[in-house]
N, C-alpha and C positions, 0 to 999 in steps of 0.2 A: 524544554523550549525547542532544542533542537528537534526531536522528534516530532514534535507539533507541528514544526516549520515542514521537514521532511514528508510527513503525512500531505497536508495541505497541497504541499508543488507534486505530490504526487495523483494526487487526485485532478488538478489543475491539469497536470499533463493528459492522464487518459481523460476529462473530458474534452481537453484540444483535441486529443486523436478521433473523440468519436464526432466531433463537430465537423474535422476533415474529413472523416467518412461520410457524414451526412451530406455535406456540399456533394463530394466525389457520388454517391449515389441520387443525388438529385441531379445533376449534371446527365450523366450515365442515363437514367430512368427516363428524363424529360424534355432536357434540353438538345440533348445530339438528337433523337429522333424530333424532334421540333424542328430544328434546323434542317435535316435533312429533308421533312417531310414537305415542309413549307419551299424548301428547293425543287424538289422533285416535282408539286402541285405548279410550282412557276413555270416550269420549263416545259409542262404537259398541257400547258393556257387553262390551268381548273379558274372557274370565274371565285373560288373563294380559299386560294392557298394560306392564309390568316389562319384558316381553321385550325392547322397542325398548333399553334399555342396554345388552345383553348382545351383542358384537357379530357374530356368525352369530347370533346369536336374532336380531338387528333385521333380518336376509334373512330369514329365517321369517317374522315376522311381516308384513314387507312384502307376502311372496306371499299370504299367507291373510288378511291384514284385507280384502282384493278379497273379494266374495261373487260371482262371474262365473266363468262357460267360460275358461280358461286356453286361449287359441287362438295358437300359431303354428306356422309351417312345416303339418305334416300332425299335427301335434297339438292335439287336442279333448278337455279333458279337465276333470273337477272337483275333481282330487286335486290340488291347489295344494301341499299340502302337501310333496307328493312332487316336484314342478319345481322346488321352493325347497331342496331336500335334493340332488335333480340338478346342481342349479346351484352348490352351494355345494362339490359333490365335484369336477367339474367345474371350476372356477376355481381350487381350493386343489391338484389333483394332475395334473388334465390337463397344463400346461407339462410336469412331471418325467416324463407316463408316456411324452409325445410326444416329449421329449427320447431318451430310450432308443431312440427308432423313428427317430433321426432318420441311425441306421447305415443303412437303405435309404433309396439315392435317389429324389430327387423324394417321397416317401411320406411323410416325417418333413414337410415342408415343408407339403404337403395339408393336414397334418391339421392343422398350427398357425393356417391361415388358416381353417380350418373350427372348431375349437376359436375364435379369434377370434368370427368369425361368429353361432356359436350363444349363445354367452357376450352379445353384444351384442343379438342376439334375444332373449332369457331377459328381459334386463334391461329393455329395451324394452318389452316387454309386461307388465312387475311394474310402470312409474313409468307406464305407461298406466291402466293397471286402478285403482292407486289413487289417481290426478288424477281419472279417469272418475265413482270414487266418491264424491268428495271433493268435487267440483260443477264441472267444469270441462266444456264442451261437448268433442265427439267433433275438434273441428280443433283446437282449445287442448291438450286432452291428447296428441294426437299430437303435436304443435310441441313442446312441454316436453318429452316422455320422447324425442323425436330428439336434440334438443339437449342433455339431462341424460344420453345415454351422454358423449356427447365433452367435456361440461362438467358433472360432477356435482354443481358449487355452484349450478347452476340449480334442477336438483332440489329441495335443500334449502330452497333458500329458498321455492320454490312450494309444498313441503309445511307450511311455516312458514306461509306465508298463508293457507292451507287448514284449519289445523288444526280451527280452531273452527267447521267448516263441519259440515251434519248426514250422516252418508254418505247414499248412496241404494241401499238395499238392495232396496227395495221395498215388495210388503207385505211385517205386521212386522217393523221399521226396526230392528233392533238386535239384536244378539246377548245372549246368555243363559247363565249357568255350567250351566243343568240342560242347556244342550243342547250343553253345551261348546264353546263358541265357534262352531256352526252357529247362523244365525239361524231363528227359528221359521215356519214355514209356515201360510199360512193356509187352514183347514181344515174352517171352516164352510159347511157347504151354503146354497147359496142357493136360499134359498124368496120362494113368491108375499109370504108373510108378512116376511122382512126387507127384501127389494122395498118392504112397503109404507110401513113405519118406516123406509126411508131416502129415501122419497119425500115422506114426511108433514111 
């Protein structure tokens, strides 16, 4: 009976410990960068900072709260939007399309190390852009988004420390619902005359 008793609480126990890990890595996983992200879209006027809850909204919005060239491999581009929609088809169907493929050899095999690869570039370059923006120097950002593929709780917590930071967008530093969520351009001519009032 004792033994029976002893087995039970012991089982009891490790599944409490693994239920407290589970909390602790949904916390960790979801909810810090939630919060932080939904901070950071606040303080940047995004016309839709919610989205960081939502969880493909919070890859959306990671990609696009960046105001920068989206650069890697041979891609140059400004449409964040659409790397963040790549990435997310990509991660969620590439395994099952490359499974199918993986009837030809060596071929099936390619393309899962290349699906790896890019998926790990993608991501790279989203926790770059928005550390970049967030006020972190161009060696700090890179060390974090290396380290936050292979350890994602780095990430979070770095967007955690960040959040209350101002982004750097530029000029005019913030986004705007009239321009939905593009930040505004500065589009005043310079004259001899504002020259002289910013001299004076």
């Amino acid at each position: 009976m004792i033994a029976i008793l002893s087995t039970l609480l012991s089982y009891s126990f490790v599944i409490a410990i693994a239920s407290i890990g589970g909390v602790l890595a949904f916390v960790i996983s979801y909810l810090i960068p939630a919060i932080a992200l939904f901070n950071m879209a606040t303080k940047a006027g995004h016309p839709y900072p919610w989205l960081a809850f939502i969880p493909f909204a919070q890859t959306y919005l990671e990609f696009t709260l960046p105001k920068k060239q989206f650069k890697v491999f041979f891609i140059d581009t400004d449409q964040r939007g659409l790397m963040a929609v790549i990435t997310l088809l990509a991660a969620n169907f590439g395994t099952g399309i490359i499974a199918g493929l993986n009837v030809i050899p060596v071929f099936g095999q390619l393309l899962d190390v290349a699906l790896a690869f890019f998926l790990a570039a993608f991501n790279w370059r989203k926790m770059y852009d928005i550390h970049k923006t967030y006020g972190a120097d161009e060696e700090k950002a890179t060390i974090i988004a290396v380290i936050g593929i292979f350890i994602p709780a780095v990430y979070s917590i770095f967007l955690l420390l960040e959040m209350n930071n101002e982004p750097d967008y530029g000029f005019s530093n913030y986004q705007t619902k009239e321009t939905e969520g593009e930040y505004e351009e500065v589009t005043e001519e310079v004259t001899e005359e504002t020259v002289e009032e910013v001299t004076e």
